[in-house]
C-alpha positions in Angstrom: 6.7 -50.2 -41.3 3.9 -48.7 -39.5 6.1 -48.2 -36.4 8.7 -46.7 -38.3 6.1 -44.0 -39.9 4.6 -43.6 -35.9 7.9 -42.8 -35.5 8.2 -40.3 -37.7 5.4 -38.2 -37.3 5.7 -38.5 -33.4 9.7 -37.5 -33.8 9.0 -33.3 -33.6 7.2 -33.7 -30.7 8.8 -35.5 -28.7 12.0 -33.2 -29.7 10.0 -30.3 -28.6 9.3 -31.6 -25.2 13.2 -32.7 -24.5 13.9 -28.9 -25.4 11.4 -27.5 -23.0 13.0 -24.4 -20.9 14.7 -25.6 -18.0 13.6 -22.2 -16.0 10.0 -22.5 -16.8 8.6 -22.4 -12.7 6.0 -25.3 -12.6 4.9 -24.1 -9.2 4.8 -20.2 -7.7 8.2 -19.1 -6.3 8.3 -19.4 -2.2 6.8 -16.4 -0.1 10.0 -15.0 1.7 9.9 -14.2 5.0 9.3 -10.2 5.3 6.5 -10.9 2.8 4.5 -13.1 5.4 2.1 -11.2 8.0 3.6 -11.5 11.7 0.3 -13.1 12.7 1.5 -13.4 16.5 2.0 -9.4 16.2 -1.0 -8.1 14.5 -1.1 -4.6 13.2 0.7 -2.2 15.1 0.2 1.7 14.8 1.3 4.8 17.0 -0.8 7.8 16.0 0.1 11.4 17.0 -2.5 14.0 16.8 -1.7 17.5 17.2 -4.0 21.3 17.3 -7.3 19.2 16.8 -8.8 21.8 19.2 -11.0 18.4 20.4 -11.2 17.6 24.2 -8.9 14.5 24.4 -8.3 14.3 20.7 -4.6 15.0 21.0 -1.9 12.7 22.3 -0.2 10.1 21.5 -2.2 6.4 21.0 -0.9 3.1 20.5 -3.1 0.9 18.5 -3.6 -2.9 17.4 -5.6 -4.1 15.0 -6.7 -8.2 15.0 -7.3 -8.2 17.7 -8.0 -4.9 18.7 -6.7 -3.1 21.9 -3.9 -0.4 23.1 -4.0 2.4 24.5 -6.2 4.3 21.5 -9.7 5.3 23.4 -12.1 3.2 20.8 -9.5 0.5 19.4 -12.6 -1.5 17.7 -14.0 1.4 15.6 -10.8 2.6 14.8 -9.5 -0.9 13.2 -12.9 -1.0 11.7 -12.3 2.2 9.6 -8.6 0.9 9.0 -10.3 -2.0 7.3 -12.9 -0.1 5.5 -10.2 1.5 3.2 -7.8 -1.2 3.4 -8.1 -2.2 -0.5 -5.8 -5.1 -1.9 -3.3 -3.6 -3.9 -3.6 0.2 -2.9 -1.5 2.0 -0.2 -4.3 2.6 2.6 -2.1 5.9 3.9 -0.9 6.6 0.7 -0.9 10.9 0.5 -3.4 12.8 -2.0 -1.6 12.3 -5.4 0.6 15.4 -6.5 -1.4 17.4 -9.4 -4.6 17.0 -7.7 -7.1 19.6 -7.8 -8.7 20.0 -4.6 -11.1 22.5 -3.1 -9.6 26.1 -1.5 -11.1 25.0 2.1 -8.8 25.0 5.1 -10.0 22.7 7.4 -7.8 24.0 10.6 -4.5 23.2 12.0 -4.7 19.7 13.2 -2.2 17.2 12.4 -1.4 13.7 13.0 1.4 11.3 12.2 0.7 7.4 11.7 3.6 5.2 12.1 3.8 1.5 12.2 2.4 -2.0 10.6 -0.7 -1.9 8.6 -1.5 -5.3 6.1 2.2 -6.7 6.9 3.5 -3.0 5.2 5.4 -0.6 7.4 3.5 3.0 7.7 4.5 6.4 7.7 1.8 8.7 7.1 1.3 12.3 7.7 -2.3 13.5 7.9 -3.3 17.7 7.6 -6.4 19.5 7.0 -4.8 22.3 4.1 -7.6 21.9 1.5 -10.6 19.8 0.3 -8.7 16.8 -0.6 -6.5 16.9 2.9 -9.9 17.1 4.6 -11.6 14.3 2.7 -8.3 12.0 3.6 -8.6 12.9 7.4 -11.9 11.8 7.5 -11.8 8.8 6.0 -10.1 7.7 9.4 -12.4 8.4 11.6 -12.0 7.7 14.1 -8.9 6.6 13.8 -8.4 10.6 14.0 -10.3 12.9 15.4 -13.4 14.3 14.1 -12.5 17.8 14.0 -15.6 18.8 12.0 -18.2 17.2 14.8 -15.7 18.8 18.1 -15.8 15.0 19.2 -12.4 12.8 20.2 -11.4 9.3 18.5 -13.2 8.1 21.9 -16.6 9.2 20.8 -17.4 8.7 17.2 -20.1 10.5 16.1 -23.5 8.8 15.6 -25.1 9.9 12.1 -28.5 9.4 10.6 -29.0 6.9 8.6 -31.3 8.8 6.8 -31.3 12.2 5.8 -33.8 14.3 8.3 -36.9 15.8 6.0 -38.0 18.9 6.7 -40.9 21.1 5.6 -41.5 24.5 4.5 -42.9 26.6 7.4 -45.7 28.4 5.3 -46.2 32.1 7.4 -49.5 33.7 7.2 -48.6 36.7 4.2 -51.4 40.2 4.0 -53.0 40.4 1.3 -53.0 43.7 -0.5 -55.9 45.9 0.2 -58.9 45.8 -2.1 -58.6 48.3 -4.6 -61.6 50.9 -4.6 -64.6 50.2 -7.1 -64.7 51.9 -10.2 -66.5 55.1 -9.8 -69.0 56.4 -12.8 -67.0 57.3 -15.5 -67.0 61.3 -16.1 -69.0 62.7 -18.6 -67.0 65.2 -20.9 -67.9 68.9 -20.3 -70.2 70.7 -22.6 
């Protein structure tokens, strides 16, 4: 009797189980194959820069990241600032969203196109210096780009501070007004 009661009170669970969903994934779906980084490639890029008004900052540059090499002038530094705003789940080349208000600067005419692999993803980026935002994007990759601002190629990236120089008030020797006279006797009224 006590079987048949175990029996009973075990009878919707084991119902439950022998209806489980017959899709329910017990283990992640495969990676397919243009989802998996071409390891034996690397990152590939072909950047065009164009009116940077930089000695040697225009041409055309092939680049490869992991390891680092082609024919860009500082391959290392460059992959280094491709990393730096690499950020999982963002578009690293992704253009300045539409609607955004940026400041009324023009930063010059250079241009410079970025084709290629980046993070497995295929690139196609257009870079400008129109306005506050477009400047901001452009020199986030540096030197992936030019610095335009510093006059200085991709080849030679330009070394900052760390620290913000101090400087002190130059204090100028100033005349001092001239002594007024001294007071006089007072005059006596007349009579």
């Amino acid at each position: 009797m006590t079987a048949v009661a175990s029996l009973v009170v075990l009878a919707p669970f084991a119902a439950a189980s022998a209806h489980a969903s017959p899709s329910a994934p017990l283990a992640p779906p495969p990676v397919r194959d243009e989802d998996r980084p071409d390891y034996a490639r690397g990152d590939q890029l072909l950047v065009t820069v164009r009116d940077s008004g930089v000695p040697g900052g225009d041409g055309v540059y092939q680049l490869s990241c992991h390891p680092g090499g082609g024919s860009h002038p500082h391959a290392d530094a460059a992959c280094a600032a491709l990393d730096r705003n690499s950020i999982w789940g963002r578009d690293a080349f992704a253009p300045v969203p539409e609607g955004s208000v940026c400041t009324l600067q023009y930063g010059g005419p250079a241009t410079a196109h970025v084709t290629g692999r980046w993070a497995g993803r295929p690139v196609d980026a257009t870079f400008g210096r129109a306005n506050g935002c477009e400047i901001e994007r452009w020199n986030r990759f540096v030197p992936l780009l030019p610095d335009v601002t510093a006059g200085r190629p991709a080849s030679q990236p330009e070394s900052r501070p760390a620290t913000r120089p101090t400087t002190r008030p130059v204090l100028l020797p100033v005349p001092l007004p001239a002594p007024l006279p001294e007071p006089g006797p007072e005059p006596r009224p007349a009579g």
